[in-house]
C-alpha positions in Angstrom: 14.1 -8.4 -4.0 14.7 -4.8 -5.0 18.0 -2.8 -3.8 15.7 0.5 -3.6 12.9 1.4 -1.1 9.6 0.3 -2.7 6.6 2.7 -2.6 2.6 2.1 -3.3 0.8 5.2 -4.4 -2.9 4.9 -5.1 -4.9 7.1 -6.7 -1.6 8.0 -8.3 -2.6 9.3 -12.3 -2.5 13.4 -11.5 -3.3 15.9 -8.9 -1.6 15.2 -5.2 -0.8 11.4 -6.4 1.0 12.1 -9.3 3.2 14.9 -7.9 3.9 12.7 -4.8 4.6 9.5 -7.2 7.3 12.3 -9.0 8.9 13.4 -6.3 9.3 9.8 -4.6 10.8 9.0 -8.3 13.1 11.7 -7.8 14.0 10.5 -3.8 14.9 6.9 -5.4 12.2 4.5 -5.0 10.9 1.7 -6.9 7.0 3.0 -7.8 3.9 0.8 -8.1 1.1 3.1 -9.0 -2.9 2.1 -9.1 -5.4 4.9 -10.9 -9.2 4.2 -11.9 -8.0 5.4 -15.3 -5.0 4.8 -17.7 -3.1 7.8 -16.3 -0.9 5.9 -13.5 -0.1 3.2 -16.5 1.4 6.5 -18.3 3.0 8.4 -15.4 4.5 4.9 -15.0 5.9 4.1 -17.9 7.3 7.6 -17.8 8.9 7.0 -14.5 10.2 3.3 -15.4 7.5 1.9 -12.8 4.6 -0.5 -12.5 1.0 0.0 -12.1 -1.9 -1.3 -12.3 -6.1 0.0 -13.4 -8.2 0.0 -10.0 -10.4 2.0 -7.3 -9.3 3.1 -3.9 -13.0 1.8 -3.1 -12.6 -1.6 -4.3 -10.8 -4.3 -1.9 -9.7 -6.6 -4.7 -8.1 -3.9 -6.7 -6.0 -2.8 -3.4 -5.1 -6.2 -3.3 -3.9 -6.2 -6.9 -1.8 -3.9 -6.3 0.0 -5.0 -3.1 0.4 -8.6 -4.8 2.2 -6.6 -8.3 4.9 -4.7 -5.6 5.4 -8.1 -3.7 5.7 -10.1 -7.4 7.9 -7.3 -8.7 10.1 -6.3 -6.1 9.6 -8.3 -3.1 9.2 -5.6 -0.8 7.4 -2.7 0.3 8.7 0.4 2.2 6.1 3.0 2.0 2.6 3.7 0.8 0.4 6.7 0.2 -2.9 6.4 0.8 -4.6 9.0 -1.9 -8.4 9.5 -2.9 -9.0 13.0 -4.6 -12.5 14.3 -3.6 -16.0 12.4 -4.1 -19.3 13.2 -3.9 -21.5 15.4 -1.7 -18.3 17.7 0.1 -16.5 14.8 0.7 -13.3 17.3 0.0 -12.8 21.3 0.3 -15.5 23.0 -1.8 -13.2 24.6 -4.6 -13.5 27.1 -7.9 -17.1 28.4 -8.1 -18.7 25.5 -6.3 -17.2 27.1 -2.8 -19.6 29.4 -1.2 -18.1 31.1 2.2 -22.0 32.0 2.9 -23.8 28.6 2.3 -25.9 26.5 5.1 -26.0 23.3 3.4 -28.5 21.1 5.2 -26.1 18.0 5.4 -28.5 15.3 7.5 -30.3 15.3 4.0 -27.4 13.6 2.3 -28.4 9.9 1.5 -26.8 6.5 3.0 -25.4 6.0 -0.5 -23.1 8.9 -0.4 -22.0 8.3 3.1 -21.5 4.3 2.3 -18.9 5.7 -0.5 -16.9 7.8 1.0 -16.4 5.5 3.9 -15.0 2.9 1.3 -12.9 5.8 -0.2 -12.2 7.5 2.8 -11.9 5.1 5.8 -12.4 1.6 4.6 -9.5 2.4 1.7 -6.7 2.7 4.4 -8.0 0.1 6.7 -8.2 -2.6 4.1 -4.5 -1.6 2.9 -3.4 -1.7 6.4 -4.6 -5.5 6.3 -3.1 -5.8 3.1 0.5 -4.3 4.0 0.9 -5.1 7.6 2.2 -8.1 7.8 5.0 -7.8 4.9 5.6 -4.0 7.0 6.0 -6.9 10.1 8.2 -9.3 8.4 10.9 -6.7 7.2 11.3 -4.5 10.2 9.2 -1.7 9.4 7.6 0.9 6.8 5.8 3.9 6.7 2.1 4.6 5.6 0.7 7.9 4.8 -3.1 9.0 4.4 -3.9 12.0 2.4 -6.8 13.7 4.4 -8.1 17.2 4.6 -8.1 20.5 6.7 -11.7 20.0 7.0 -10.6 17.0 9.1 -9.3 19.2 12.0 -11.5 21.7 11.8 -15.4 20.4 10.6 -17.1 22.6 8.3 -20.7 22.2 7.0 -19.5 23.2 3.3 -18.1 19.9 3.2 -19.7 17.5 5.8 -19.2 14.1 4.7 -15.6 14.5 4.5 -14.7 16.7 7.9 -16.7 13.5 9.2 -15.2 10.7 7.9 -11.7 12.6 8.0 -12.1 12.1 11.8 -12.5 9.0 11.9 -9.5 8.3 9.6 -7.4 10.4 12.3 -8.8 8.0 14.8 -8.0 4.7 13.0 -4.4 6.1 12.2 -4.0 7.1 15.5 -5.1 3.5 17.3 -3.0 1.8 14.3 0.0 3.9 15.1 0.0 2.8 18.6 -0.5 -0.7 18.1 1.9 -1.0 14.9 5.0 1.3 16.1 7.2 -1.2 18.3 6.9 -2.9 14.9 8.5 -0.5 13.3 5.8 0.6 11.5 5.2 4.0 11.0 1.3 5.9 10.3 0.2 9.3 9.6 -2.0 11.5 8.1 -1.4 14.4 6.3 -3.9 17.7 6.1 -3.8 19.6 2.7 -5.7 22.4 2.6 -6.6 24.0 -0.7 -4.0 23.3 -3.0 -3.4 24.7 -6.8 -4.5 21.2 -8.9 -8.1 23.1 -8.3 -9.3 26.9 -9.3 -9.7 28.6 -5.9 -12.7 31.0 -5.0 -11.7 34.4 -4.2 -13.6 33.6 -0.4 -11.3 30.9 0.6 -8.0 33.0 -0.9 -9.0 35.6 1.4 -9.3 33.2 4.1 -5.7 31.7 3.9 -2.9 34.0 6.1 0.2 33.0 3.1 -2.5 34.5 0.2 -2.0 31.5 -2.0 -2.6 27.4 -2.4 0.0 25.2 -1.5 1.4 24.2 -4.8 1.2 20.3 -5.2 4.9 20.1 -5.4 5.1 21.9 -2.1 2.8 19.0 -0.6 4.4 15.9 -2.7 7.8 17.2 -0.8 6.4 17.1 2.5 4.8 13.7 2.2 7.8 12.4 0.6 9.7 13.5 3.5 6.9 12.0 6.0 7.7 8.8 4.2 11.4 8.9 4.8 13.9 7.3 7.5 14.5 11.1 8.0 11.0 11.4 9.5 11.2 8.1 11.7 10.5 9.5 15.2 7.2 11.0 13.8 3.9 8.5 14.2 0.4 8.9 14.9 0.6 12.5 13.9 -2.0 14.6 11.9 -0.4 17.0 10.0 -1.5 20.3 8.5 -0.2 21.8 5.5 -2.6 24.5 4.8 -1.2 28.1 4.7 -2.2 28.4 8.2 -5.7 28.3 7.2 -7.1 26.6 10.4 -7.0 28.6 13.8 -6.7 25.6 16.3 -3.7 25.6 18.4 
């Protein structure tokens, strides 16, 4: 069994993932990285880690994964549950796809695009909830942290199907937060808003009180720290890292 905290990142190759993955590196854990493509198997080898080739959207490759951090190291501390964006606004709108004036009509978006992101949005973190749960049980305690969206506290129709399903991710972590914490198990989410892996539109600059994205570093570091014993009193929480770009109190 490893000495060092053990951490699943999916999704893990670049972007959000791969600057999370390096700054948990950094912070000391052991690393077990899943990608659709060869780039976790590199950013692993880099960082003297493990990982293996699957989708977010498939339940047997989640399971892959779990199994390779249980054969390798026995143990599992924290995971981060990443998707990038998918289809049809299921993320921010971004470069010179964001339009601040468009009126997408979003009830004409087909079951097939909803049925996906649910599986990359939703069904992604339950099924690694199944998957990690128990061992989580059986050792005490561990933390598990969903990447979601601004557009998940504050619905916008530039990007429908994921304000929507982001909801209802806030809702299963919140239900799984209650029922898991005398466990010592430990669920949030947290709420990027537009963030410097992507060009940002001049529109959605303007619309962001700090001027700027939040630098993917900036994010990995509060996740990192979400993930921590030094965040341990903090559960069932939504939290927004966005510039102060929504308005709700």
């Amino acid at each position: 069994m490893s000495d060092k905290p053990v951490a699943i990142v999916v999704a893990a190759g670049g972007g959000i993932g791969g600057a999370c993955t390096r700054e948990l590196a950094q912070r000391g854990y052991d690393l077990v990285l899943m990608s659709a493509g060869g780039s976790a198997v590199k950013l692993a080898d880099e960082l003297g880690g493990t990982a293996v080739t699957g989708s977010v959207a498939e339940a047997a490759d989640l399971k892959a994964v779990v199994d390779t951090a249980l054969e390798k190291h026995g143990r599992i501390d924290a995971v981060l549950n990443n998707t990038g964006h998918v289809a049809k606004g299921a993320g921010p709108a971004r470069g010179s796809i964001y339009d601040a004036d468009d009126d997408s009509h979003f009830i004409e978006i087909g079951d097939e695009d909803w049925h996906h992101a649910l599986d990359m949005i939703v069904l992604n973190v339950v099924r690694m909830a199944r998957l990690v749960t128990p061992v989580m049980e059986s050792q005490g305690g561990g933390a598990i942290l969903n990447v979601s969206s601004f557009a998940g506290k504050e619905p916008s129709a530039k990007y429908p199907v994921g304000a929507a399903l982001r909801m209802a991710l806030a809702g299963f972590m919140k239900l799984y937060s209650d029922r898991y914490g005398q466990a010592g198990i430990r669920m949030n989410n947290i709420l990027p808003g537009f963030v410097d892996n992507y060009e940002m539109a001049d529109d959605a600059r303007r619309q962001i009180p700090l001027g700027r994205p939040c630098s993917s570093d900036e994010l990995a570091k509060t996740a990192a720290f979400l993930l921590s014993a030094d965040a341990g009193y903090i559960t069932g929480q939504s939290i927004v890292v966005d510039g102060g770009l929504t308005r709700s109190m």
